[in-house]
N, CA, C and O atoms as a DFTB+ gen file, in Angstrom:
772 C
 N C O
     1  1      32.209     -28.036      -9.170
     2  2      32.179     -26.639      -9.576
     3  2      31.392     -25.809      -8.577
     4  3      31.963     -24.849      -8.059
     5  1      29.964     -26.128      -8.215
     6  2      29.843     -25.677      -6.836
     7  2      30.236     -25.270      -5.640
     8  3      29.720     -24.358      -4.993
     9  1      31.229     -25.991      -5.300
    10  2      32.089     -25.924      -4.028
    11  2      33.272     -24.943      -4.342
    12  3      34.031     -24.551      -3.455
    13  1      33.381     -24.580      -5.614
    14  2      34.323     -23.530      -5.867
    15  2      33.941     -21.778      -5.769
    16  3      34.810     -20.925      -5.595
    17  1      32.290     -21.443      -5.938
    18  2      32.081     -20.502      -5.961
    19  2      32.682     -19.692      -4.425
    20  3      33.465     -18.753      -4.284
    21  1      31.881     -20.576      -3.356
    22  2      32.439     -19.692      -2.058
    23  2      33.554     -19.284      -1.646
    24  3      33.871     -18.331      -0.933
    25  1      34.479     -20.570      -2.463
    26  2      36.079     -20.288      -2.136
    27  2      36.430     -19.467      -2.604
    28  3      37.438     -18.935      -2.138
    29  1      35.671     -18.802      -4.010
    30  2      36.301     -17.755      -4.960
    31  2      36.054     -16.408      -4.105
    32  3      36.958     -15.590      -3.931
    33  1      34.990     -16.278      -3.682
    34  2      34.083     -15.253      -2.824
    35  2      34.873     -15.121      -2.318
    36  3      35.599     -14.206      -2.705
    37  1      35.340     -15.979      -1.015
    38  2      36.206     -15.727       0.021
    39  2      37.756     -15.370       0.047
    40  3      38.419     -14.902       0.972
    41  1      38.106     -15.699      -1.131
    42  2      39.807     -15.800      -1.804
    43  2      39.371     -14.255      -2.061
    44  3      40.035     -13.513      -1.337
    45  1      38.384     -13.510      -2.937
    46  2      38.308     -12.290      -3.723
    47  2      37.984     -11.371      -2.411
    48  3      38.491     -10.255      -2.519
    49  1      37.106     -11.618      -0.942
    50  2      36.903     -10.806      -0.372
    51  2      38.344     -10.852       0.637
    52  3      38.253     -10.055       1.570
    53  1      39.455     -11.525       0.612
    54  2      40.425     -11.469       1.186
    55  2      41.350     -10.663       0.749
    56  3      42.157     -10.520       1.667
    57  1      41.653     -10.076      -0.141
    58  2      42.358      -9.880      -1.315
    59  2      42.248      -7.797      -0.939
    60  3      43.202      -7.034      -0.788
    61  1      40.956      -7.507      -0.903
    62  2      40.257      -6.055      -0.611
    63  2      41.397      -5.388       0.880
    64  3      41.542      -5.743       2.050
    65  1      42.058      -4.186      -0.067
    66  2      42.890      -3.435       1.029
    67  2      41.936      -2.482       1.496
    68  3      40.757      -2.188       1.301
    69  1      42.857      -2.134       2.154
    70  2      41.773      -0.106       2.847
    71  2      42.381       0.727       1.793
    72  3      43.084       0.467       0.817
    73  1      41.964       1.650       2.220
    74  2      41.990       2.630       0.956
    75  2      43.099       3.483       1.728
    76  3      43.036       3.445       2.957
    77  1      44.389       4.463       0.975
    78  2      45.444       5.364       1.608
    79  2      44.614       6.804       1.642
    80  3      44.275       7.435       0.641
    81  1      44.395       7.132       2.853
    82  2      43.855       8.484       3.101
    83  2      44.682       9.264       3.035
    84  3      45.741       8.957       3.584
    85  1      44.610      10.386       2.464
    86  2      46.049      11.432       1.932
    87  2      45.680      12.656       2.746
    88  3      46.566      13.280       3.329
    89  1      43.878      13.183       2.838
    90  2      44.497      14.209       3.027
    91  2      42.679      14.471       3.879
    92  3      41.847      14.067       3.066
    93  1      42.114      14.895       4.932
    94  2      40.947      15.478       5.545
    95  2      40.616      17.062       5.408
    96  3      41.230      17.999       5.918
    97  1      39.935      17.080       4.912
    98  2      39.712      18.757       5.292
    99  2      37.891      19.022       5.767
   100  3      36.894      18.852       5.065
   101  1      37.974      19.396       6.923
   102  2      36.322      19.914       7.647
   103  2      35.734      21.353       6.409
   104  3      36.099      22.428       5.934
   105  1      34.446      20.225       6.404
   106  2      33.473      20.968       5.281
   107  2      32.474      21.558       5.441
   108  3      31.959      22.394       4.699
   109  1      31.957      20.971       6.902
   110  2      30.662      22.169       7.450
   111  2      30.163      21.336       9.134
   112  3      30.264      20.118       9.280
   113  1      29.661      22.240      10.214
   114  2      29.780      21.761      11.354
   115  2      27.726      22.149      11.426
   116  3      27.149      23.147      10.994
   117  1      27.081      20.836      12.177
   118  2      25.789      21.344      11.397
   119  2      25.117      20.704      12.919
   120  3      23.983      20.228      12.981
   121  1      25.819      20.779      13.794
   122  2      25.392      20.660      15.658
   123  2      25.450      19.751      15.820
   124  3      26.196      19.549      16.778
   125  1      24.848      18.408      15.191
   126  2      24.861      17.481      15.378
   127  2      25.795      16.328      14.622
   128  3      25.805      15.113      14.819
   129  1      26.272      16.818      14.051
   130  2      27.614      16.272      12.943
   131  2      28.190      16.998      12.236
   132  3      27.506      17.892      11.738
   133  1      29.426      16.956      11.938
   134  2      30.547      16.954      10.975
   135  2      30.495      16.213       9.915
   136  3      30.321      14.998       9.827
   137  1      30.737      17.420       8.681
   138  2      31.020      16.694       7.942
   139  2      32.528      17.055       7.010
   140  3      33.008      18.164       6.775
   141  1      32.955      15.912       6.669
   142  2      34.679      16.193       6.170
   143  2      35.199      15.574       4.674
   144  3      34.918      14.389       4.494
   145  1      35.755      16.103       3.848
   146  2      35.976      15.808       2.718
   147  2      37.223      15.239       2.768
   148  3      38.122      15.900       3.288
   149  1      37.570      13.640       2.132
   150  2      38.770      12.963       2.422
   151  2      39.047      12.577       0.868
   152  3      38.474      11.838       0.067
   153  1      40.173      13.407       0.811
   154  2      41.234      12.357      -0.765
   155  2      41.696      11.174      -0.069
   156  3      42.149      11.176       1.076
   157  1      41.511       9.800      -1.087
   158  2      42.110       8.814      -0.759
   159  2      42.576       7.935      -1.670
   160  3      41.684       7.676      -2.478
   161  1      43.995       7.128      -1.989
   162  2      44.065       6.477      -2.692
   163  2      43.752       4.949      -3.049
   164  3      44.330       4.185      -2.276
   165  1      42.952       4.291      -4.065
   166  2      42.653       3.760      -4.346
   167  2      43.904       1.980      -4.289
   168  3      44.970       1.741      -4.855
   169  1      43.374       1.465      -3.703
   170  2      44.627       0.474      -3.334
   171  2      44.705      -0.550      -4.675
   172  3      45.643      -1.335      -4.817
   173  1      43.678      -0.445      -5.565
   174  2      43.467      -1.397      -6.892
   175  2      44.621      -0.970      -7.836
   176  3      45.413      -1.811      -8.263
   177  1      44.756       1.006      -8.322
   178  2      45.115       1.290      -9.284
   179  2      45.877       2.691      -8.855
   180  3      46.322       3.426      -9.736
   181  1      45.998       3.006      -7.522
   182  2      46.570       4.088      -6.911
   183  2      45.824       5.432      -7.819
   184  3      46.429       6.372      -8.335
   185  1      45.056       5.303      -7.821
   186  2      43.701       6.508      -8.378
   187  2      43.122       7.013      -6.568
   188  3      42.850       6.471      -5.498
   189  1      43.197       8.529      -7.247
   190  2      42.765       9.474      -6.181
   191  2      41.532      10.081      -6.216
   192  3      41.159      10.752      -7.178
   193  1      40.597       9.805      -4.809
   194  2      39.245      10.137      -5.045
   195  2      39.001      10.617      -3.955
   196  3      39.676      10.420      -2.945
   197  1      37.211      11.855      -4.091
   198  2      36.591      12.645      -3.089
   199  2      36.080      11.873      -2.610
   200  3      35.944      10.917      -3.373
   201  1      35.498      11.655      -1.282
   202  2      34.612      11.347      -0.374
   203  2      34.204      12.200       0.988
   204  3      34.981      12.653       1.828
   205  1      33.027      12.270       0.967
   206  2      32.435      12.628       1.909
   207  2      32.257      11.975       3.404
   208  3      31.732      10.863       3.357
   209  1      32.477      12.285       4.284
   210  2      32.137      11.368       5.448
   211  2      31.589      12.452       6.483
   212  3      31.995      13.585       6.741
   213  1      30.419      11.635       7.032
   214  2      29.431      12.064       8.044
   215  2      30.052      11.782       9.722
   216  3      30.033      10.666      10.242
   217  1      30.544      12.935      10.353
   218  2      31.451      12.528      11.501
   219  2      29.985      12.860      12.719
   220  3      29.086      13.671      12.495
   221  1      30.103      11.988      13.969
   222  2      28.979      11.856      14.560
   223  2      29.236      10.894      16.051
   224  3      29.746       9.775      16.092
   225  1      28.744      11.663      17.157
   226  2      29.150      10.507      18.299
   227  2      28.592       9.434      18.187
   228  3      27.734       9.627      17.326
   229  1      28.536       8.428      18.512
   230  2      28.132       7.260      18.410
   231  2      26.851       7.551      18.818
   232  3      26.585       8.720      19.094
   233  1      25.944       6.626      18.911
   234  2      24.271       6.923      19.400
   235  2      24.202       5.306      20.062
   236  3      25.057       4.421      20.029
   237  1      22.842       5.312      20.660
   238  2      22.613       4.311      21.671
   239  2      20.622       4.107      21.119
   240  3      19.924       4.768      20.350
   241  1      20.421       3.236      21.731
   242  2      19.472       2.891      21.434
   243  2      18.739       1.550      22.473
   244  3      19.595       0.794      22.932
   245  1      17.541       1.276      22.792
   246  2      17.592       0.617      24.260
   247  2      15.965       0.253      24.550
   248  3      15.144       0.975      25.115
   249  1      15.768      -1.069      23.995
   250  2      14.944      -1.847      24.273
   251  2      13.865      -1.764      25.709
   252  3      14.204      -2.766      26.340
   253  1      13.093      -1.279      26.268
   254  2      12.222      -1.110      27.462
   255  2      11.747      -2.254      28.260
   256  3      11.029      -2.591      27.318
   257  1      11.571      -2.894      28.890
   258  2      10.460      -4.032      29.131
   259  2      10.246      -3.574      30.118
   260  3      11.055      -2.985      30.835
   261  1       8.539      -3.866      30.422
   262  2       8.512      -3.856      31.867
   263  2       8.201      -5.286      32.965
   264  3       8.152      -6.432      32.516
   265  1       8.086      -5.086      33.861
   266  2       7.906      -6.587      34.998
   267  2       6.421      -7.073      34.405
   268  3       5.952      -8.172      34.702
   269  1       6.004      -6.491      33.869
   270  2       4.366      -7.114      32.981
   271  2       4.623      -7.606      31.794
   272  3       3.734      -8.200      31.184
   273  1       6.075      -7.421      31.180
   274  2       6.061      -7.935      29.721
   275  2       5.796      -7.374      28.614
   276  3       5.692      -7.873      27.493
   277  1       5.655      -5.972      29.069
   278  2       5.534      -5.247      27.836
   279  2       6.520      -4.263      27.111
   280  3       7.613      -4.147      27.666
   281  1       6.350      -3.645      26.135
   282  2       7.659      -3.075      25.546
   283  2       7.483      -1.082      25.650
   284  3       6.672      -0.268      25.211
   285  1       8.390      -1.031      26.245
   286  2       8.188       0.740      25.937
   287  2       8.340       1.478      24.926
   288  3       9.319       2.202      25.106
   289  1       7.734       1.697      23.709
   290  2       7.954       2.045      22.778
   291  2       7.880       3.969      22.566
   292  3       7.018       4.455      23.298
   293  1       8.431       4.720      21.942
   294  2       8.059       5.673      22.021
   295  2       7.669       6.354      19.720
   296  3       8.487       6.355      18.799
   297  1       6.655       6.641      19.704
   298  2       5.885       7.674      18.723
   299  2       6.612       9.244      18.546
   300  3       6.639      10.150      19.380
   301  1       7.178       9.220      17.175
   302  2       7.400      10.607      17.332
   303  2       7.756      10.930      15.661
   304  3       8.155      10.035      14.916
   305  1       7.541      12.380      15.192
   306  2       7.646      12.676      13.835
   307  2       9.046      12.764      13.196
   308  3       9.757      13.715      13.520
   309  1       9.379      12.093      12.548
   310  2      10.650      12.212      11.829
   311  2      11.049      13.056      10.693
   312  3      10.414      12.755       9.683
   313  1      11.876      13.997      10.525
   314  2      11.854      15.260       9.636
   315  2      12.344      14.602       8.269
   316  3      11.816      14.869       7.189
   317  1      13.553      13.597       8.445
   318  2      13.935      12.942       7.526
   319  2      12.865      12.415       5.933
   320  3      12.768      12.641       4.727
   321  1      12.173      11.481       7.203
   322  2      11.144      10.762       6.093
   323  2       9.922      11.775       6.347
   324  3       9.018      11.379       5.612
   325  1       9.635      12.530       6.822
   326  2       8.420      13.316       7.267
   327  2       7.062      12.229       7.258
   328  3       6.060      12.066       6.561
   329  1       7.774      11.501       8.663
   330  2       6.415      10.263       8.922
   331  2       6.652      10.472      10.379
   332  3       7.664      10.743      11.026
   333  1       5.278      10.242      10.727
   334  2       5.359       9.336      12.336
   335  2       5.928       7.962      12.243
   336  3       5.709       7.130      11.362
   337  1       6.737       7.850      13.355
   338  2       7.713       6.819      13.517
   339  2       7.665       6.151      14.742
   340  3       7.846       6.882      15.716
   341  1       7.425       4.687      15.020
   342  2       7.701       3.871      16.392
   343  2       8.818       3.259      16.146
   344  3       9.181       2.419      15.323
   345  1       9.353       3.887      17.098
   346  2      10.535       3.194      17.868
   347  2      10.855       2.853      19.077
   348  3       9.963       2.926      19.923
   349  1      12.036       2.449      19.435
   350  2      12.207       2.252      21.024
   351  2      13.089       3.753      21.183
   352  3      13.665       4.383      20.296
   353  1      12.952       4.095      22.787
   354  2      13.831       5.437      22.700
   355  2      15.435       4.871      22.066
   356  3      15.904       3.754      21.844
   357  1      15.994       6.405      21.912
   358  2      17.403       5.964      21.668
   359  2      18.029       7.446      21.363
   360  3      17.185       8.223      20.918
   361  1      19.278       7.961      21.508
   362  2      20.400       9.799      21.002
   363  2      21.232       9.361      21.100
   364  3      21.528       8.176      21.257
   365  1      22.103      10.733      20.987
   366  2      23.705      10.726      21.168
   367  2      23.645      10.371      22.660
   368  3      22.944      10.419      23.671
   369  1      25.441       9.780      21.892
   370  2      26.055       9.412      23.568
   371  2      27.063      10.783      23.682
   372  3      27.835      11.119      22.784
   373  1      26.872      11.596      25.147
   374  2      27.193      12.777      25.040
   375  2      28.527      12.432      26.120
   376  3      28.609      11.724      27.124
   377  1      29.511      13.304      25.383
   378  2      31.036      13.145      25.926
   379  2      31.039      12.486      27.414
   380  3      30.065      12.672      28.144
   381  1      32.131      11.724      27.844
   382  2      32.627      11.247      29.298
   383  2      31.400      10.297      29.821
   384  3      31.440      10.045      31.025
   385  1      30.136       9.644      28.954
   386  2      28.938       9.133      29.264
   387  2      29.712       7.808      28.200
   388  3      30.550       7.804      27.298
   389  1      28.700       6.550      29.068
   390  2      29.038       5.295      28.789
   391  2      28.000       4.829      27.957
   392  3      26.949       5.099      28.538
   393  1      27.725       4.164      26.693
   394  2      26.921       3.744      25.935
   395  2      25.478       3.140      26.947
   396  3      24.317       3.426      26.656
   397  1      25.794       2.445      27.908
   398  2      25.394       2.020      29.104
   399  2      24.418       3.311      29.736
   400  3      23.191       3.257      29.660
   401  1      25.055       4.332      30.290
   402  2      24.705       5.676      30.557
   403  2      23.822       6.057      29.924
   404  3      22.735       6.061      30.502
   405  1      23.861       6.552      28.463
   406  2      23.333       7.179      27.443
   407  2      22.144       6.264      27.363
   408  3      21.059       6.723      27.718
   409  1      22.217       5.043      26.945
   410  2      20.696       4.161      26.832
   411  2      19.488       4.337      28.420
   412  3      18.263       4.418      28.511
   413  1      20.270       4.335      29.135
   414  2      19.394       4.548      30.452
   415  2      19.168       5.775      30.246
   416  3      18.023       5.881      29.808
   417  1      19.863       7.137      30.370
   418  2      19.374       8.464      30.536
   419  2      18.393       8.758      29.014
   420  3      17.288       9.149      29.392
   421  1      18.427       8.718      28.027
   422  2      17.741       8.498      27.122
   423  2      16.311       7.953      27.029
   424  3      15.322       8.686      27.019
   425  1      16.271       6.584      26.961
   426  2      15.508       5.582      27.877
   427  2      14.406       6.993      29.215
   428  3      13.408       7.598      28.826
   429  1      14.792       7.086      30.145
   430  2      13.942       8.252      31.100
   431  2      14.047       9.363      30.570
   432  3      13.004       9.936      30.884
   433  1      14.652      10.044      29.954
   434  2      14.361      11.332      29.404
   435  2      12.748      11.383      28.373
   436  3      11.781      12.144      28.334
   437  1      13.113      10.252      27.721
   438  2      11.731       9.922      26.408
   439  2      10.758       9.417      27.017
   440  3       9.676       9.709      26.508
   441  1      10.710       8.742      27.949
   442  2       9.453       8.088      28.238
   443  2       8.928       7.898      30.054
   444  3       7.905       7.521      30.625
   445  1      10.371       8.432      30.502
   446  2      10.003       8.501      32.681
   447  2      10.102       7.172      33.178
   448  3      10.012       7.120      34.405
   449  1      10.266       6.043      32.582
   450  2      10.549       4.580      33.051
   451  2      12.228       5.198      33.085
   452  3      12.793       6.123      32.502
   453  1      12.731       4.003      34.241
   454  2      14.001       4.068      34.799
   455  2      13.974       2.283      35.539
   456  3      13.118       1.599      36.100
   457  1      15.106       2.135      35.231
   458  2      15.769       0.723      35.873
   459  2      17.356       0.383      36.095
   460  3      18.265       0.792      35.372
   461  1      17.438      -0.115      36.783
   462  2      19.461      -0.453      36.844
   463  2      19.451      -1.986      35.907
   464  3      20.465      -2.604      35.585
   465  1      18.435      -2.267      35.678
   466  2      19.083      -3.592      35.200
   467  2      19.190      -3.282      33.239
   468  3      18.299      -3.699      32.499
   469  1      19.939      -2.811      32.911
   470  2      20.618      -2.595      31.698
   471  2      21.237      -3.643      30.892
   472  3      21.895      -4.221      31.757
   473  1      21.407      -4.128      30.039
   474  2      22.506      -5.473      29.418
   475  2      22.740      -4.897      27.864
   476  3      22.046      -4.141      27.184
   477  1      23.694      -5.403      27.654
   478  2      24.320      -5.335      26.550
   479  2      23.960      -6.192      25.242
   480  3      24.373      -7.339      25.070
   481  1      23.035      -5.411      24.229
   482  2      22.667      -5.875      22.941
   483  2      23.799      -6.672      21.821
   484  3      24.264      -7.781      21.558
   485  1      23.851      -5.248      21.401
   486  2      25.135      -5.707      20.384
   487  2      25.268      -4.335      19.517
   488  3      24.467      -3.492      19.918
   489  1      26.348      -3.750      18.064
   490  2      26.514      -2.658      17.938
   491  2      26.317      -3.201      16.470
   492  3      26.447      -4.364      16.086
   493  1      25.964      -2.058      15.727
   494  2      26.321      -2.118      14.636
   495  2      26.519      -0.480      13.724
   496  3      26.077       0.578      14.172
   497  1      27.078      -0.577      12.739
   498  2      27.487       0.685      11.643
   499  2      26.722       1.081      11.157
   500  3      26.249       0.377      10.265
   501  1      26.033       2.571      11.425
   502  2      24.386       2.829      10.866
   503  2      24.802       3.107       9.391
   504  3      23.877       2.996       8.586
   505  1      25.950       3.427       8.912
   506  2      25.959       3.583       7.433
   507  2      27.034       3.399       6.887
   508  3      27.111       3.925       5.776
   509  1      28.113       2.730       7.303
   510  2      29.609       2.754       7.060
   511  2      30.328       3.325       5.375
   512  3      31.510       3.421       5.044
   513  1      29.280       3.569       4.719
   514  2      29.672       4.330       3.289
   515  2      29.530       5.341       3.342
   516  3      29.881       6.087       2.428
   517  1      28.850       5.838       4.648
   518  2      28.835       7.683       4.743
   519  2      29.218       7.976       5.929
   520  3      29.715       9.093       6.075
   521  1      29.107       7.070       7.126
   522  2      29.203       7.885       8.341
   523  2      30.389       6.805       9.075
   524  3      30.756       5.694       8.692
   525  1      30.760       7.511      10.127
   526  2      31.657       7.037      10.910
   527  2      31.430       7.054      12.091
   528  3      32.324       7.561      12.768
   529  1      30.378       6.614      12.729
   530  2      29.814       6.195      13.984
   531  2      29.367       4.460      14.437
   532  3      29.443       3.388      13.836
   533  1      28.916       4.848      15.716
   534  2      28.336       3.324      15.796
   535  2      27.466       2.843      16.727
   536  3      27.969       2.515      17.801
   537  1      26.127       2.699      16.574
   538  2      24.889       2.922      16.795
   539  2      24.906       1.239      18.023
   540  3      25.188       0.121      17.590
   541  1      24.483       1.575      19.717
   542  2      25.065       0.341      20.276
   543  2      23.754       0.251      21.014
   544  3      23.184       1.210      21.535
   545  1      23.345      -0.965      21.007
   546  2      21.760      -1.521      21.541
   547  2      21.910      -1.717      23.002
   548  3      22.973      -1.761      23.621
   549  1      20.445      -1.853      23.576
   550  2      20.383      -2.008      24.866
   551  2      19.186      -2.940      25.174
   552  3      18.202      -2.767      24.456
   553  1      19.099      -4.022      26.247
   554  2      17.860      -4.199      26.715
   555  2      17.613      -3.503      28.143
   556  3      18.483      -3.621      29.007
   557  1      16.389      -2.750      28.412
   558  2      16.210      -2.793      29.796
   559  2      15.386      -3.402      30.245
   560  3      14.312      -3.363      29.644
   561  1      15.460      -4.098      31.276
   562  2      14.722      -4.828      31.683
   563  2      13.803      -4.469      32.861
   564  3      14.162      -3.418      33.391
   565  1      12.817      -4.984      33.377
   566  2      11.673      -4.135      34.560
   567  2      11.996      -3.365      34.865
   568  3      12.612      -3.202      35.918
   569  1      11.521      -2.030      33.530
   570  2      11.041      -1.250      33.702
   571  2       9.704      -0.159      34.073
   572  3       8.551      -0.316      33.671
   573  1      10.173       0.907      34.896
   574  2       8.556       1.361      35.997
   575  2       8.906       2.498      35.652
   576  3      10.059       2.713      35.280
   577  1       7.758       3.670      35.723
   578  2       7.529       4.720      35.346
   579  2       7.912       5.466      36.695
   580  3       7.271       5.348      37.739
   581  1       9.104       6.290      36.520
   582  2       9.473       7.279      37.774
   583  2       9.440       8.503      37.997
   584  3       9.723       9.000      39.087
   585  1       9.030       9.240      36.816
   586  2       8.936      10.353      36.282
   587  2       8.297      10.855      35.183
   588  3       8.049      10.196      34.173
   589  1       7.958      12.279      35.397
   590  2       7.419      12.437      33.626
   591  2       8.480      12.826      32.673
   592  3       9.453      13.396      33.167
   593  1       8.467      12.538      30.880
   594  2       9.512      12.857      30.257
   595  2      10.132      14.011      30.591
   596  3       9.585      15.054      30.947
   597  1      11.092      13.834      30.489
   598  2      12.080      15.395      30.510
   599  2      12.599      15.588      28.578
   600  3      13.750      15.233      28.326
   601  1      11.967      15.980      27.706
   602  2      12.140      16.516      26.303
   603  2      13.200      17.196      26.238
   604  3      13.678      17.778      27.212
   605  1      13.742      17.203      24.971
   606  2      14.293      18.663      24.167
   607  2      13.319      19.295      23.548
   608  3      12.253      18.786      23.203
   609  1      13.741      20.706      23.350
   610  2      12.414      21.416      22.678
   611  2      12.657      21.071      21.084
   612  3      12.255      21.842      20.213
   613  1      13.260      20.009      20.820
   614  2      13.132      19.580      19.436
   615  2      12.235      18.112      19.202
   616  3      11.967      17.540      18.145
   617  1      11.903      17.763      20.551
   618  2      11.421      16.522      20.769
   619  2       9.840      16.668      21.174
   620  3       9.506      17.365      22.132
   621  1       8.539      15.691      20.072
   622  2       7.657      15.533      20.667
   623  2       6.908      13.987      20.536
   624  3       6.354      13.427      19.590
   625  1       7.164      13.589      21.932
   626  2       7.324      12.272      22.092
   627  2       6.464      11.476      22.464
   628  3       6.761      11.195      23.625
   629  1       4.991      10.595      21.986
   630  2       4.295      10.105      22.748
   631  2       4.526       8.532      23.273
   632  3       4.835       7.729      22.392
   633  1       4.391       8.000      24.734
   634  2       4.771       6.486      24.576
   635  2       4.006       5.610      24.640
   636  3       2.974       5.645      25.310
   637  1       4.348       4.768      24.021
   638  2       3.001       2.887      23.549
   639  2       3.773       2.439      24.237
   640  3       4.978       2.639      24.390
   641  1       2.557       1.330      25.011
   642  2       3.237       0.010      25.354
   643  2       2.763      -0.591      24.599
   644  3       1.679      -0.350      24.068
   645  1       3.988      -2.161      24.240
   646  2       3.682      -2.660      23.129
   647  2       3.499      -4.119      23.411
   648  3       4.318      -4.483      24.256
   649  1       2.723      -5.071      23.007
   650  2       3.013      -6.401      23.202
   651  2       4.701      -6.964      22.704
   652  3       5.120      -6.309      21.750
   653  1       5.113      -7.424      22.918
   654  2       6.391      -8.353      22.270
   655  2       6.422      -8.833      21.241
   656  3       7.272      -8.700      20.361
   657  1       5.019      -9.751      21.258
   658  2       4.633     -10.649      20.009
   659  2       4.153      -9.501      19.015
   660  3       4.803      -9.522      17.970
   661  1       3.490      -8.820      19.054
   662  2       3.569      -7.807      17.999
   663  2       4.652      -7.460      17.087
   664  3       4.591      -7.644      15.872
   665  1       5.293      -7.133      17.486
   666  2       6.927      -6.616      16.993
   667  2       6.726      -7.116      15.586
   668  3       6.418      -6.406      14.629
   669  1       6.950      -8.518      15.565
   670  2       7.515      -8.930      13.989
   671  2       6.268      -8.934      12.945
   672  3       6.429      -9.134      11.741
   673  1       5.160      -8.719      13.474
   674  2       4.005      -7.923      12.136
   675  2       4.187      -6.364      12.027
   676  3       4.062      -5.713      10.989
   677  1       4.532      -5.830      13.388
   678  2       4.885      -4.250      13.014
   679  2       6.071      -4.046      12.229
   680  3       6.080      -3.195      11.340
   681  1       7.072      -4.759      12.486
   682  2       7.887      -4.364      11.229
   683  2       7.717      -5.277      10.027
   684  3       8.716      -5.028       9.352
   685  1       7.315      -5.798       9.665
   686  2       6.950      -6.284       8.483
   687  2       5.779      -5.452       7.481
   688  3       5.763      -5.466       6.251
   689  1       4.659      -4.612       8.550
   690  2       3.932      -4.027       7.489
   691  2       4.537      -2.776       8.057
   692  3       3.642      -2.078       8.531
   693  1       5.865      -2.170       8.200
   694  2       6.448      -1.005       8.239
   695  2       5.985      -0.271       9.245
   696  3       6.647       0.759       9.375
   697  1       5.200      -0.371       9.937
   698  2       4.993       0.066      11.402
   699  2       6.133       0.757      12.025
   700  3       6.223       1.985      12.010
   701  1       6.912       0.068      12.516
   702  2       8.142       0.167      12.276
   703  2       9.342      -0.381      11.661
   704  3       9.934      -1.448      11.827
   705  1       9.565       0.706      10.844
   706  2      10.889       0.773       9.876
   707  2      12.405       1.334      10.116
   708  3      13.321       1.141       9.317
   709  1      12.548       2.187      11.556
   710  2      13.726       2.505      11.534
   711  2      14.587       1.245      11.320
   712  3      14.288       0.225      11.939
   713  1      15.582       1.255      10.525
   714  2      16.716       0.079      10.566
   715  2      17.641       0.153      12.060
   716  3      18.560      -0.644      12.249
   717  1      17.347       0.985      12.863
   718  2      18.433       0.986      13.831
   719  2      17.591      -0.058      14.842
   720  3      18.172      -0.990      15.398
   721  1      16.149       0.205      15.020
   722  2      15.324      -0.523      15.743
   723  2      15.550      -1.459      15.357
   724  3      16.140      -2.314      16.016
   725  1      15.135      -1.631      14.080
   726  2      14.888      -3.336      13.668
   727  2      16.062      -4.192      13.980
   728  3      15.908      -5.379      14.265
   729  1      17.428      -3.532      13.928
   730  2      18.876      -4.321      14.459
   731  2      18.714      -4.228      15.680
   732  3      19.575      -4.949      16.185
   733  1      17.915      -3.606      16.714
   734  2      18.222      -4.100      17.988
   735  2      17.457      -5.055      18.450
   736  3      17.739      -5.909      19.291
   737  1      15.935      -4.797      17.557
   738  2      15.263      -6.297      17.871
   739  2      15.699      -7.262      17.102
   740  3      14.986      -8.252      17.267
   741  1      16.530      -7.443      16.341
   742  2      17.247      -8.756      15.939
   743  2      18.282      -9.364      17.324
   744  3      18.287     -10.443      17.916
   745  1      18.941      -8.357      17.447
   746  2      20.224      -8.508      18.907
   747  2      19.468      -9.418      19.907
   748  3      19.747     -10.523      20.371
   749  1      18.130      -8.351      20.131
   750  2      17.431      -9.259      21.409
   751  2      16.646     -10.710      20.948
   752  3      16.264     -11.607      21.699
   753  1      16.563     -10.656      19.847
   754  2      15.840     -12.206      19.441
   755  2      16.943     -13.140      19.476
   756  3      16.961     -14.224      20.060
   757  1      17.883     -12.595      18.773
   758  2      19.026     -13.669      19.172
   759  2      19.330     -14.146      20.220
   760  3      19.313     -15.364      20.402
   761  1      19.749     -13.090      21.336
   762  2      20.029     -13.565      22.727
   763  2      19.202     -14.036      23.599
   764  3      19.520     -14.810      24.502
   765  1      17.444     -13.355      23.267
   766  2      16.627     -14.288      24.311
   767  2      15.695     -14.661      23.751
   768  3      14.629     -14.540      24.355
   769  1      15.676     -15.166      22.612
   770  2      14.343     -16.014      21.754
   771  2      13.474     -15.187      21.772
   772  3      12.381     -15.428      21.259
């Protein structure tokens, strides 16, 4: 009877259609996202329902190190949760720019470190029940300070260097809590211990 639960799981999560989108209509444009109201039909019982969806370029996000081993972290106030927040830098990826692009220019815009040696994390769906984007990690690797930040005047940004080994007590006593961070330091634990 044991050995039957997963099969059931897996038989029941096979089974799950997409939903028939009938109809989009744009509901408010707010600079940094779209948002759009979608009728869709229900593939269980052909029942028709509202949803909201959060339209948004993808964003990037991008791990620092430098040739000493330490992590570039950047400090800054979040309006959302109205907290100071550590994270690693990370924005939009802005039109005809490569996820690649965006993590490096980002990356020196927030904090004046710059490097070519870039690699590929991994991506994941910052909210797939509301939004329709997709948030894609970066490591950089020896990184050196080449400049001073270049800000938006919506941005006030201070930067930590961080030990490595730190990391997994800072997010554990919420230090840091962004979930976008915490998935990219999962990406990089996976790939380099």
């Amino acid at each position: 009877m044991g050995h039957a639960t997963p099969f059931l799981f897996l038989f029941q999560f096979l089974m799950i259609k997409p939903w028939k989108k009938q109809h989009s209509t744009p509901r408010g444009d707010y600079r940094v996202f779209t948002v759009r109201e979608d009728l869709a039909e229900a593939p269980r019982d052909g029942s028709v329902h509202s949803f909201f969806v959060i339209e948004s370029s993808d964003w990037v996000n991008v791990i620092p190190l430098t040739p000493e081993g330490k992590l570039v972290l950047v400090e800054q106030y979040r309006h959302g949760t109205e907290e100071i927040s550590l994270e690693i830098p990370g924005g939009l990826i802005d039109p005809g720019e490569t996820p690649a692009e965006a993590a490096r220019r980002e990356m020196h815009e927030e904090t004046g470190y710059d490097t070519n040696d870039i690699v590929y994390l991994g991506t994941v769906a910052p909210n797939p029940a509301l939004q329709n984007n997709r948030c894609h990690s970066y490591l950089a690797r020896n990184v050196v300070p080449t400049a001073a930040q270049h800000l938006d005047p919506t941005e006030d940004i201070a930067v930590r260097l961080v030990d490595p080994a730190d990391v997994p007590g800072l997010i554990a006593e919420g230090t840091i809590s962004h979930a976008l961070v915490v998935a990219a330091f999962y990406f990089h634990v996976q790939q380099n211990g």
